[in-house]
Structures are given as structure tokens and as C-alpha cells.
N, C-alpha and C positions, 0 to 999 in steps of 0.2 A: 504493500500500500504506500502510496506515496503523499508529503507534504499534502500535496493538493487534494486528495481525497479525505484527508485527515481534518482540514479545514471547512468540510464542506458538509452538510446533514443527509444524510441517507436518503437515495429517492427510491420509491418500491414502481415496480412495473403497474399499470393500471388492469392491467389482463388479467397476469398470474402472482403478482403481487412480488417477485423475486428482483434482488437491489439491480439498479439500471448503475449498468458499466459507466462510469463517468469520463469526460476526454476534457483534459487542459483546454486552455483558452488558443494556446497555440497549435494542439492538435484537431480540435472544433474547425480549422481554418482550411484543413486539408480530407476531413470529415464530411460527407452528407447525410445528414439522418435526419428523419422525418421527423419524429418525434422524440424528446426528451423523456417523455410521459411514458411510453414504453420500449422496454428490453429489445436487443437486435431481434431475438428468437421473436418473441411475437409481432415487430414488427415484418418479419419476414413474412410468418405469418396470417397475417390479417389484412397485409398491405399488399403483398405481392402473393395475388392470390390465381396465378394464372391465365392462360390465354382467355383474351376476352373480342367481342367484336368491335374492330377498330370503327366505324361509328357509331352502334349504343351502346357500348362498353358492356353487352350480354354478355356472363361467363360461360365459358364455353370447352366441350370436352372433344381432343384429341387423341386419335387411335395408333398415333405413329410417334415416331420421335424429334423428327423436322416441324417446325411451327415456319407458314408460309409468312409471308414479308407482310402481306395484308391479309387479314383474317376478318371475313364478312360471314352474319350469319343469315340464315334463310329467308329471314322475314325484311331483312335489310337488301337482302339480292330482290326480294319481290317486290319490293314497295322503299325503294330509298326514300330515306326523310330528306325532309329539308335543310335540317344543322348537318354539321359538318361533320364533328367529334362530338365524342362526350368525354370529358377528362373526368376520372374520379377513383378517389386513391379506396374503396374497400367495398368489396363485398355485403350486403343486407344480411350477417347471421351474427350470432352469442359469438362473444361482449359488444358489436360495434352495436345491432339492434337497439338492445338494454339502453347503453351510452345515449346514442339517437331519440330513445322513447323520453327518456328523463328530460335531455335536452329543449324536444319539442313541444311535452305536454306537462313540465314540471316546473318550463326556465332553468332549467342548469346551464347555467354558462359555463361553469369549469368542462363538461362534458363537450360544450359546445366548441370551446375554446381547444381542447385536443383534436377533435375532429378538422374544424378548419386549419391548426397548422399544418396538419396532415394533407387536404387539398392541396395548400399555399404551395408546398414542397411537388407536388403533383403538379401542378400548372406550372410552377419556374422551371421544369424539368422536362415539359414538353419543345418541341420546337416551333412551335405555333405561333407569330406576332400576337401581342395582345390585342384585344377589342377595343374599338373603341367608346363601346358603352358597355355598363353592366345593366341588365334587366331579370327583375326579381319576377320569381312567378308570384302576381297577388293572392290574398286572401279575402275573401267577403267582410267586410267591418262589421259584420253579427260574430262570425266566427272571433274574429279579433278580440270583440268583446267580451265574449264568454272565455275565452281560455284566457287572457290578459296575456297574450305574449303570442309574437309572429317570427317564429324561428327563422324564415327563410326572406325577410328583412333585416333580422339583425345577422346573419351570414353574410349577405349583399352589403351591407355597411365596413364586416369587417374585411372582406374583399377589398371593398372600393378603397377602404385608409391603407390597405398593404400595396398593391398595388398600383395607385391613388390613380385609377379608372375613374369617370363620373358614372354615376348611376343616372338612367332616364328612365321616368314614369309614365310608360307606354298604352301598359297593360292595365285593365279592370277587370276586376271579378263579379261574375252575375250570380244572382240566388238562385236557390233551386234547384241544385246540379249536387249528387252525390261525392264525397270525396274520395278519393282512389282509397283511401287506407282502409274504408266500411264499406265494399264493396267489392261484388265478385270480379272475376277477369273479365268475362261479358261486358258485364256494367260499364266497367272501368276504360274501356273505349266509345264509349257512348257520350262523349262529353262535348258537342255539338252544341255550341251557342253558351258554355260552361264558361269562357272568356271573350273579351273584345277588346278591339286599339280605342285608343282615346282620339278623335279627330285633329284636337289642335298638336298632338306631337309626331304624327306621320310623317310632316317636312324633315322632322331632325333627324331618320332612322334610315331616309335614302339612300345607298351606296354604303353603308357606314356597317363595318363589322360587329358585333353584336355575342356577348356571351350572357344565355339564359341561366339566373342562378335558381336552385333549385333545391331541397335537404335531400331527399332521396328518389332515383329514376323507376319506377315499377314496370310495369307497362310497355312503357317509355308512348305510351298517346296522348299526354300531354304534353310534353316535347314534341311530339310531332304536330300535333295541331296548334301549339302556337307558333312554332318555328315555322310553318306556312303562312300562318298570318304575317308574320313578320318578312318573310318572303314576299309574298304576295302585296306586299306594301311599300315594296321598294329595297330594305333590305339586303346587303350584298354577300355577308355569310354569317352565320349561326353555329356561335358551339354553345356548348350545356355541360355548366361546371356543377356538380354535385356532390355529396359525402357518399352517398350508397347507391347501388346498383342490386337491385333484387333478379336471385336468379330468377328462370325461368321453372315456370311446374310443371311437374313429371305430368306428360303427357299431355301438356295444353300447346 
């Protein structure tokens, strides 16, 4: 053990609870790691959780030992979306779940707060030019009101200070439209008139690159249908920066 670890209080992993290897200030410089909050082993992990589809970041299983240079998956070859990518560092299963549920319907910012450095690390590690707006998928001001906290606003805030992107307020949320998370897979593509653009900020989104921020991709039909709207409005490319990505179910 040295000085430096001697000076410093024990961090425990947030997964398995086991001490998080610590790196000097000088070796931090030559270091990439996602998070501080957990151990190499879990982030390996939890983070790098295999081939996924290079545009809806769907996890995806290989039967060989070669992973081709671009990997699309079926429903992407049949119906390409509109965005681009989807950049997002974890998998939808125990602990990131948990983390995500507390996060969204409890206000946990500490939970919230590992989760997006964990993006942040994801997006600076893509080769992708930044957008030049962020846009938050809304929520209904009923919904807001009742749970008092709008996770995938304060995600979009803490995006826009890191990478000091502006955020634009494009999008509205209409009532009456089921939410992905209570609702079967069916349903959950059914979201047709579920959002709209705001008329007076159409001018500012023409030609102009665009990342949809978003807590978690399910589906991914909501991405796709506002990333057309936003297409279809001028528009010029669309990625969808998210914490999770839910596999796909057996058999759907």
C-alpha cells in the first residue's frame, strides 16, 4: 500500500461492495475509467456488456468468434430509424435496473450521478462530432407533478454543463398516451400523437445535429418516432444518448 492510498478513505464498489483499486493523480492521467464508483471487475462487467446493434445499441448474441465491423440487427435492417447511433454505456438488468428505478422514481441523484458519469465516459469515447443541441424526451406536467422529479431533465442539464451543449425545447408531451415502462410491447409502439414539435422552435433545428437524451431505450419506438419528427422537420442527424438499453424478449 502506498502513501497515497494510506491518505485517502476507502471506496467500496457500488455493485459488489469490494475496495475500488485507487490510481494517483499522476497515474488517473494515463488511466481511462469510467467510473470511480465501481471496481475494474464490475465495470467490465456491467459496462462492456457485448456486441450490440450499432444503431439501437440492441444486445445482441453471436455464434462465431469474429464480430463484423458493423453489426445491425433485424429490425434495424427492416425499418432503419431515423437517428443515427445510440450511444449508451449498460445494459437494463441487476444492479444498473435497481440504480435507474431509485434514480427515477425516488430522486436519487447519487445513483443518478454514477450512471451519467458512466455515459459522459461513453460519449467522449465515441468518434462522433458533438450535436449541436441536446433535446430531452418531455414528460406531461401531470406526470411531473405527481412524482416531483423529471429524471431525464435533470440528465439533459447535466449533459449540457459537461459538455456545455445548449439544450432546445422542441418537444411537448400530450396526455393520454400510456408510458413505455406500464405497458406491454404491443402497447408500447402505439405511441402515435404521444408527442409533438413546438411550432415556434422548428426554425432553430434545420440542418442542425441533434442528440435525443433519454434515461432508458426499451423498444426503442420512441426514438424512432420522435427522431422522425425531428427528421421530418428539417433536422440533419439524430443520435440518442441514454443510460440503458433493454434487451430484447425471448421470443418477441
Amino acid at each position: 500500500m502506498t502513501i497515497f492510498d494510506q491518505l485517502l478513505p476507502l471506496r467500496l464498489c457500488r455493485s459488489c461492495l469490494e475496495p475500488v483499486t485507487r490510481t494517483s493523480p499522476n497515474q488517473q492521467k494515463n488511466i481511462q475509467k469510467k467510473s470511480d464508483d465501481l471496481c475494474e471487475n464490475c465495470q467490465h462487467k456491467h459496462i462492456s456488456y457485448g456486441p450490440t446493434c450499432s444503431r439501437c445499441a440492441l444486445p445482441m448474441c453471436l455464434y462465431n468468434q469474429e464480430r463484423p465491423i458493423e453489426l445491425i440487427c433485424a429490425e434495424c435492417l427492416k425499418e432503419p430509424p431515423a437517428f443515427t447511433q445510440v450511444i449508451c454505456p449498460f445494459i437494463y438488468h441487476a444492479p444498473v435496473s435497481h440504480w435507474l428505478h431509485r434514480f427515477k422514481y425516488q430522486g436519487n441523484v447519487s445513483d443518478g450521478k454514477l450512471l451519467v458519469r458512466v455515459l459522459c465516459a461513453s460519449i467522449e469515447a465515441s468518434p462522433t462530432p458533438f450535436p449541436n443541441y441536446l433535446v430531452s424526451v418531455p414528460m406531461h406536467w401531470s406526470k411531473r407533478l405527481s412524482r416531483g422529479f423529471n429524471q431525464t431533465d435533470w440528465l439533459t442539464r447535466q449533459l449540457s454543463q459537461n459538455f456545455k451543449i445548449p439544450i432546445i425545447n422542441v418537444l411537448q408531451r400530450n396526455a393520454g398516451y400510456t408510458t413505455q415502462s406500464h405497458s406491454n410491447r404491443r402497447t408500447r409502439k402505439n405511441i402515435k400523437g404521444a408527442y409533438q414539435l413546438r411550432p415556434t422552435m422548428i426554425r432553430t433545428i434545420k440542418q442542425q445535429h441533434l442528440a435525443l437524451v433519454d434515461d432508458v431505450v426499451t423498444t426503442g419506438a420512441t426514438s424512432r418516432f420522435i427522431s422522425q419528427l425531428l427528421i421530418d422537420a428539417g433536422a440533419e442527424k439524430i443520435d440518442i444518448w441514454c443510460l440503458a438499453r433493454t434487451a430484447k424478449e425471448h421470443g418477441k
